[in-house]
C-alpha positions, 0 to 999 in steps of 0.5 A: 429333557424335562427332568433337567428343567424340573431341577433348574426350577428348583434350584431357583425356587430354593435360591428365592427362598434362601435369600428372602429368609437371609433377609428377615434375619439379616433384618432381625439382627441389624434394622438399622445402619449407623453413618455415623457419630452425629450431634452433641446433646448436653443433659439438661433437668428432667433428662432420662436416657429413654426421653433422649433417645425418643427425641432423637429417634433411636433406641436407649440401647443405641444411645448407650452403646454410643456412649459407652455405658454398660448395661444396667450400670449407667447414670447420667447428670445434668450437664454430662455430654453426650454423643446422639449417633447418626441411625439410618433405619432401612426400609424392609420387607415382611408380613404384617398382620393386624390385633384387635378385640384381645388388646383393646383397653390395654396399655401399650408399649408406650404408656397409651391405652390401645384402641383397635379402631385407632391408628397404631403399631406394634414393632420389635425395634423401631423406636416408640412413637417413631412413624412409619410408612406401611406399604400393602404389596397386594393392592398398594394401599398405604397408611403412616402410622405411629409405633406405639407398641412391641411385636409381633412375636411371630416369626416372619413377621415384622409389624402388627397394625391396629384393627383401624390401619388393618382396615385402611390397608385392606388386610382384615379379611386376609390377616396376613398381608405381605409389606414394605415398612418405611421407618420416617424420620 
């Protein structure tokens, strides 16, 4: 009789396991969702693709890709139109952990200097300077931060806090906490 329930248990533990590891990588590849081709922009002066596409919360990959530009082939010039696609970035689940001392002086992703006692963080594919909402599982504390740098580069985990919002979320002493991200608009 107990051998039977033994195996249940872990076949449903396993099924857990397989899914919660679908998701990251489900999240890995596709982050967001498109809903659609939203609005028109017209290049005007001092216009870059990254400066667009920052203003409009997406990412220059994505902002070309709707437009048909090829990588490492594209310009654009004043007046050209061009097609902003509607993104819907998803709320996901994963680990965060927290740097410090090492970056502290740094330039970050976004040109700013990193200070580990600010409010900053590092994400592989929400656009810099976005915010996001970040959710500690284990004792619900919350903190709206700003993306301001790429990473972490450590499987499984999908965002790195500053010392400062490790700090306000609780997690210093743990390192790694389990989290909810909410990208805002």
């Amino acid at each position: 009789m107990k051998k039977p329930l033994l195996i249940l248990i872990l076949t449903i533990v396993l099924f857990v396991v397989v899914i919660i590891a679908y998701r990251v990588y489900v999240y890995e590849i596709n982050p967001c969702i498109k809903i659609g081709d939203g609005k028109v922009y017209f290049v005007k002066a001092g216009d870059c693709i990254n400066k667009i596409a920052a203003k409009n919360n997406i990412l220059p990959k994505q902002l070309r890709k709707a437009n048909g530009m090829k990588f490492g082939k594209f310009s654009i010039q004043i007046g050209q139109r061009l097609i902003i696609p509607e993104i819907e970035w998803i709320n996901h689940y994963g680990s965060a952990s927290w740097y410090g001392p090492g970056f502290h002086g740094k330039k970050m992703a976004n040109g700013q200097v990193y200070n580990q006692y600010g409010l900053s963080a590092a994400h592989k594919k929400l656009p810099l300077n976005s915010k996001i909402k970040v959710i500690n599982l284990l004792n619900n504390l919350s903190i709206i931060v700003p993306v301001s740098d790429r990473g972490p580069y450590i499987r499984g985990r999908i965002v790195d806090l500053s010392y400062g919002a490790a700090k306000a979320l609780k997690m210093v002493e743990r390192g790694v906490v389990p989290v909810k991200v909410i990208p805002l608009n």
